[in-house]
Jmol script that loads the backbone (N, CA, C; Angstrom):
load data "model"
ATOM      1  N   UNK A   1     -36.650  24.974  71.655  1.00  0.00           N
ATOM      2  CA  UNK A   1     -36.899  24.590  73.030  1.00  0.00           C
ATOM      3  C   UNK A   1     -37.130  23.088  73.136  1.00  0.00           C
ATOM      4  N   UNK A   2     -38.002  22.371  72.591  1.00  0.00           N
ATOM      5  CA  UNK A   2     -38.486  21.203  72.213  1.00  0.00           C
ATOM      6  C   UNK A   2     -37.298  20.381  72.137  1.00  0.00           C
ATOM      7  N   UNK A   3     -36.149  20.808  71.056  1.00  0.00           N
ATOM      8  CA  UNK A   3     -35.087  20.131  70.778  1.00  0.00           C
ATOM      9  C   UNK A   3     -33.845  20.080  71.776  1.00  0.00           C
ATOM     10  N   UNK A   4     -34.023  21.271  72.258  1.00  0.00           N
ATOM     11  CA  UNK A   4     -33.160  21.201  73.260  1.00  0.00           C
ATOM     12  C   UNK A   4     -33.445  20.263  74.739  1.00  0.00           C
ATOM     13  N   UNK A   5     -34.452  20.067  74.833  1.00  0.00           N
ATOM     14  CA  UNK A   5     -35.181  19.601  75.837  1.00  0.00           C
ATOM     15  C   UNK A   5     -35.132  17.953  75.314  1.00  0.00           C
ATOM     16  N   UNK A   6     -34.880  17.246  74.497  1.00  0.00           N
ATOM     17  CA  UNK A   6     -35.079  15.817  73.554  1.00  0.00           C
ATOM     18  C   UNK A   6     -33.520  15.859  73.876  1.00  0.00           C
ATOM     19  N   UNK A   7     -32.596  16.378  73.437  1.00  0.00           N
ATOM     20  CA  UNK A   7     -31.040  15.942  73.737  1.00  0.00           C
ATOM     21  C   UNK A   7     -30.729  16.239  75.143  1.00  0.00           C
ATOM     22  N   UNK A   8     -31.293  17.210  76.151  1.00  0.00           N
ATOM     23  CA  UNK A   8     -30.527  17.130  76.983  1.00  0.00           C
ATOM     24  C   UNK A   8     -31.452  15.668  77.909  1.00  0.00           C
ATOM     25  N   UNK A   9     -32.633  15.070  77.153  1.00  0.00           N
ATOM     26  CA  UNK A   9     -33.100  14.085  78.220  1.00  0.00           C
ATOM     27  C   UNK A   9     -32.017  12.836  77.352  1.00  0.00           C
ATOM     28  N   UNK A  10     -31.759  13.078  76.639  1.00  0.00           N
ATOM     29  CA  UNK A  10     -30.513  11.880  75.418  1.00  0.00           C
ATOM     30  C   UNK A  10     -29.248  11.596  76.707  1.00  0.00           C
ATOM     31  N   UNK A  11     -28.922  12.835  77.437  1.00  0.00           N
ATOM     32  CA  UNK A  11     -27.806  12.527  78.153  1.00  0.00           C
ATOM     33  C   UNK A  11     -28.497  12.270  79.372  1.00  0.00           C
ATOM     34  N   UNK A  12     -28.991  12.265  80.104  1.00  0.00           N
ATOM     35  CA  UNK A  12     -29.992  12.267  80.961  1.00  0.00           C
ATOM     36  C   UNK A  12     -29.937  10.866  82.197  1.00  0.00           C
ATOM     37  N   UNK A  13     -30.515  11.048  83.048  1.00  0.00           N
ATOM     38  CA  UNK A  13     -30.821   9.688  83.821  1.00  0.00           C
ATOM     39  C   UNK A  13     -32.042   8.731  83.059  1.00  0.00           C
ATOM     40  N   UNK A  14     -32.148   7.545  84.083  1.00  0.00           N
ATOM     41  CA  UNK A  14     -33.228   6.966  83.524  1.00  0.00           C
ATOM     42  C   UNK A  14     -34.623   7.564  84.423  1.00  0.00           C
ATOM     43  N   UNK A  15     -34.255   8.264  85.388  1.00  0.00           N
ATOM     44  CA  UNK A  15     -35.176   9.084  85.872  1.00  0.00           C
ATOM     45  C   UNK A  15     -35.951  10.708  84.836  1.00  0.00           C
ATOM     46  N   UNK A  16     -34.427  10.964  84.367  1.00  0.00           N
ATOM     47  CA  UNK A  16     -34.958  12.199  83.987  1.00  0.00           C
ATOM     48  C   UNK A  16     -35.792  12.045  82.359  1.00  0.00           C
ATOM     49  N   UNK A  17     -35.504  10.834  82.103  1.00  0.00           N
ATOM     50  CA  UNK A  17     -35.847   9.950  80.900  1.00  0.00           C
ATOM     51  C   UNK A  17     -37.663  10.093  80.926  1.00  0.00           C
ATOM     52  N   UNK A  18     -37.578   9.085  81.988  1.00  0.00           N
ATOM     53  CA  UNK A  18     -39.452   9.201  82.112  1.00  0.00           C
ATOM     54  C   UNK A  18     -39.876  10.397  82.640  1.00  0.00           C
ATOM     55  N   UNK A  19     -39.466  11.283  83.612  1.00  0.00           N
ATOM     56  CA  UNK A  19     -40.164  12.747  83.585  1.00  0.00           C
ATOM     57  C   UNK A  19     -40.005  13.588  82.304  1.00  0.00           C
ATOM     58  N   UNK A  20     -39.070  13.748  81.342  1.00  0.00           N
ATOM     59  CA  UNK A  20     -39.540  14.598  80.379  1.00  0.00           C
ATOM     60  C   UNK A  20     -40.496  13.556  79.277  1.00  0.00           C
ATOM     61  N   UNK A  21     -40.529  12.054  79.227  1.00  0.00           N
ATOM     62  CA  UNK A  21     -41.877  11.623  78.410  1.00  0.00           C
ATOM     63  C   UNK A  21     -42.805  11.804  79.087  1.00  0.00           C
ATOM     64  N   UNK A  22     -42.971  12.169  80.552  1.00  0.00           N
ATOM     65  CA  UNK A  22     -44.213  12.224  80.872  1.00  0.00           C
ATOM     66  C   UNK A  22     -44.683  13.646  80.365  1.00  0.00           C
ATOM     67  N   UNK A  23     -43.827  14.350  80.572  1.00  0.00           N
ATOM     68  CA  UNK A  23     -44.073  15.629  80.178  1.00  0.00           C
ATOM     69  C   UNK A  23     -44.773  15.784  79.071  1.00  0.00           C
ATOM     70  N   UNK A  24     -43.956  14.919  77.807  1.00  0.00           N
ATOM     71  CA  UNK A  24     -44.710  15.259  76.042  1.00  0.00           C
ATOM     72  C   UNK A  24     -45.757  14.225  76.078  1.00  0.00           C
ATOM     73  N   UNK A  25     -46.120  13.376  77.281  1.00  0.00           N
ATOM     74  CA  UNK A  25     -47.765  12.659  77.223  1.00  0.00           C
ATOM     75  C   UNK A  25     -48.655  13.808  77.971  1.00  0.00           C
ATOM     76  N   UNK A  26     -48.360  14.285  79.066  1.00  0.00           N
ATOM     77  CA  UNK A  26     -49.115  15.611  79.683  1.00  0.00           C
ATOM     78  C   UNK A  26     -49.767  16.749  78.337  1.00  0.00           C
ATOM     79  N   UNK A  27     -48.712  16.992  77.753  1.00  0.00           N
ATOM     80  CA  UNK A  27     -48.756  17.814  76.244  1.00  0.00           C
ATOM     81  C   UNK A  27     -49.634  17.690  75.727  1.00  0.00           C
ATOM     82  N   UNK A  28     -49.392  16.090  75.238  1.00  0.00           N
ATOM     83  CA  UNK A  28     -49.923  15.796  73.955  1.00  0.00           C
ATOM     84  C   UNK A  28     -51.515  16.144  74.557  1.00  0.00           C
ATOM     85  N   UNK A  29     -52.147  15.107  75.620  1.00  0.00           N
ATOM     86  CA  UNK A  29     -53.337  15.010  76.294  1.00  0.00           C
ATOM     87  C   UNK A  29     -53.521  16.154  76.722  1.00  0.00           C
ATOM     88  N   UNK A  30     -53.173  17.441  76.733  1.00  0.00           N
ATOM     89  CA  UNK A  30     -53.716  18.926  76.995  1.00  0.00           C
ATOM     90  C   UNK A  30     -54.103  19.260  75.784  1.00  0.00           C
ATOM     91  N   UNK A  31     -53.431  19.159  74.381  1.00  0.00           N
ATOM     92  CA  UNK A  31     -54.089  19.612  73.362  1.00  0.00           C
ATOM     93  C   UNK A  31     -54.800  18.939  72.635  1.00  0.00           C
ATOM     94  N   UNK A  32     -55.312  17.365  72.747  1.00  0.00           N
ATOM     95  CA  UNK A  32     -55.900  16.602  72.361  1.00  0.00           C
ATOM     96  C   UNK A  32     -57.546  16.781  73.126  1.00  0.00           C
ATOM     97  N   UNK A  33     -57.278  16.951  74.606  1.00  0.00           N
ATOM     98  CA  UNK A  33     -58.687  17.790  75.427  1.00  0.00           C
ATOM     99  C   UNK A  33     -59.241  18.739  74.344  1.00  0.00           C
ATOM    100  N   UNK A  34     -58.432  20.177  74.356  1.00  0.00           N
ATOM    101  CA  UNK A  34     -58.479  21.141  73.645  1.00  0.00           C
ATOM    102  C   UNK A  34     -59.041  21.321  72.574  1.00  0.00           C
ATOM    103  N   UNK A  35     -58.467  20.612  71.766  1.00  0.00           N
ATOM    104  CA  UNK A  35     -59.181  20.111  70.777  1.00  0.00           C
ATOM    105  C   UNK A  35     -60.955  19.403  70.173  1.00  0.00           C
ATOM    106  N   UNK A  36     -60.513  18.645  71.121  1.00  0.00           N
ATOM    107  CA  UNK A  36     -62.056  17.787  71.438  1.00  0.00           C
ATOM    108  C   UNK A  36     -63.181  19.203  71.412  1.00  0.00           C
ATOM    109  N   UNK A  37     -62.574  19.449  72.407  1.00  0.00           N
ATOM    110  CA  UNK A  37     -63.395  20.707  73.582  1.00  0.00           C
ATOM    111  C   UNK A  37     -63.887  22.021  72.173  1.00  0.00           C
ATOM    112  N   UNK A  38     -63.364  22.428  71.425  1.00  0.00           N
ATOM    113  CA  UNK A  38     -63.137  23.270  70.321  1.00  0.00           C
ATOM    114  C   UNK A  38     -64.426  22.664  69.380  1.00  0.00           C
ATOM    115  N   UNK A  39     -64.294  21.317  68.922  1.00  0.00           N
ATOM    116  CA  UNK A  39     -65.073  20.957  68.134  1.00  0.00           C
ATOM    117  C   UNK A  39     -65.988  20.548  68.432  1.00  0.00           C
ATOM    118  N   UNK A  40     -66.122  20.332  69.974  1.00  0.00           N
ATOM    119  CA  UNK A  40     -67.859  20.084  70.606  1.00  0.00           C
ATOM    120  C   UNK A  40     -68.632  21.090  70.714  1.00  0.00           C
ATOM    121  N   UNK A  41     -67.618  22.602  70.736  1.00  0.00           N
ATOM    122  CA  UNK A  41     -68.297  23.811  70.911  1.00  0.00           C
ATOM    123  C   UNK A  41     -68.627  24.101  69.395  1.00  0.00           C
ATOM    124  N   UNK A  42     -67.771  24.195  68.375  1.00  0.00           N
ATOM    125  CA  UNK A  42     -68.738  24.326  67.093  1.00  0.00           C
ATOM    126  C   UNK A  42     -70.116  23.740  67.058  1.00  0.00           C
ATOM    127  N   UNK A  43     -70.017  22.205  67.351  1.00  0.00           N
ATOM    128  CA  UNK A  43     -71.065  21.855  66.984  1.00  0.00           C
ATOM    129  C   UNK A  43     -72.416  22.145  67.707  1.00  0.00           C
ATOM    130  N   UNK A  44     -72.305  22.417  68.891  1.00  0.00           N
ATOM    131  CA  UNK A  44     -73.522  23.463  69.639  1.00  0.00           C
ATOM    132  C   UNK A  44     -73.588  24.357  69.179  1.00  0.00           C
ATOM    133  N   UNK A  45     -72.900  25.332  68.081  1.00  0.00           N
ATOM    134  CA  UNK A  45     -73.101  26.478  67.987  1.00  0.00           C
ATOM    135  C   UNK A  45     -73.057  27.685  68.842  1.00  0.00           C
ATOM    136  N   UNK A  46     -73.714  28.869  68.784  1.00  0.00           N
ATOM    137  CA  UNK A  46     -73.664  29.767  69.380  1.00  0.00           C
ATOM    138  C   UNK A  46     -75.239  30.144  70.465  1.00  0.00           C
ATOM    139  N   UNK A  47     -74.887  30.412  71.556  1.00  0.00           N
ATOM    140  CA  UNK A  47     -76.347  30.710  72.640  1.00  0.00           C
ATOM    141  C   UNK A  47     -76.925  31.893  72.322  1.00  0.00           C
TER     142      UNK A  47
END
end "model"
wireframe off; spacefill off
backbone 0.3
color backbone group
């Protein structure tokens, strides 16, 4: 999916260029939250 989605922005506008990088910065910064969020909850432990 990923790959297919990287070549068809290869043929692409210069529009459709920056909406699918915005897309894999949206990504990245959803699982980088996620993440964070995961290891702040270890470290509180359990209620």
């Amino acid at each position: 999916m990923i790959g297919e989605l990287i070549s068809d922005m290869a043929h692409s506008t210069g529009q459709g260029m920056i909406g699918v990088s915005l897309i894999f910065i949206y990504l990245a910064w959803i699982i980088s939250v996620a993440l964070i969020r995961i290891q702040q909850g270890k470290k509180e432990g359990h209620h």
